[in-house]
N, C-alpha and C positions, 0 to 999 in steps of 0.2 A: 504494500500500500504506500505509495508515493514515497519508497526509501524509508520509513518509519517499522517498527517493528516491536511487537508483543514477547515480553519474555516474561520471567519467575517476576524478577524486580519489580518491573512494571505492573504487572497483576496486585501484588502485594503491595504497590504505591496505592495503586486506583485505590484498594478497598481501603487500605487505612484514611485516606482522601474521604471518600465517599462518607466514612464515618463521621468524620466532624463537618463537610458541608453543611449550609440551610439553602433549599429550596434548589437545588443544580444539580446534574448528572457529572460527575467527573469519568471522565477516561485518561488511561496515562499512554505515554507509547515511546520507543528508543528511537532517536534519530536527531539528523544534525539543527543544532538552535542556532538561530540568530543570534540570540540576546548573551551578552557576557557572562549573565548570571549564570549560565549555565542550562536556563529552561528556558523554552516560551512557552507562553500561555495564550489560547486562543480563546474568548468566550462570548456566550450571548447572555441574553436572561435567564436561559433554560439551562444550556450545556458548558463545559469547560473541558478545554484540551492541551492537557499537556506534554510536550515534547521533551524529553530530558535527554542529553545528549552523551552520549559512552566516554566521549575522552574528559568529564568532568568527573567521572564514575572510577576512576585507575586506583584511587586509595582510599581506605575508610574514611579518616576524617574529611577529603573531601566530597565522598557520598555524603557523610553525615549532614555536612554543610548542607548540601542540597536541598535534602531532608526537609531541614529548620527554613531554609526558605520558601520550599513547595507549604508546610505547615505556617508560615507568616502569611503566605498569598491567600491562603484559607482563610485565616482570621481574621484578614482585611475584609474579602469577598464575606464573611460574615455580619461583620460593624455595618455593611451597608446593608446588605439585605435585612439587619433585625430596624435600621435608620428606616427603610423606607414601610416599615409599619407605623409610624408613625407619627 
């Protein structure tokens, strides 16, 4: 699929993603990012897509890194959605 690709990792991102979302479908998937950080993130109202890309993946603490920023992008994409109740 467009150079992207499903592994252990990524399965086991999505769900733990998927657990702390409100109101959004995450998927995860391997393949190459734009973004420095290390991921992009693609999203609508409904859906989010995340790409995390293998060469930022070579050692634990910078998986870990990842990790903690995939889980901030969460928490932000939370603050707004609980904002826009009300």
């Amino acid at each position: 699929m467009n150079g992207l690709e499903v592994n252990a990792f990524t399965v086991a991102t999505q769900w733990f993603l998927q657990q702390q979302i409100l109101n959004c479908e995450v998927s995860v998937y391997m393949g190459k990012a734009k973004k420095a950080r290390g991921f992009d993130a693609t999203h609508d109202d409904a859906e989010v897509r995340f790409v995390i890309d293998p060469l930022y993946l070579q050692d634990p603490e910078e998986t870990h890194r990842i990790l903690e920023r995939l889980h901030e992008w969460v928490r932000k994409w939370n603050e707004v959605e609980v904002a826009k109740r009300y």
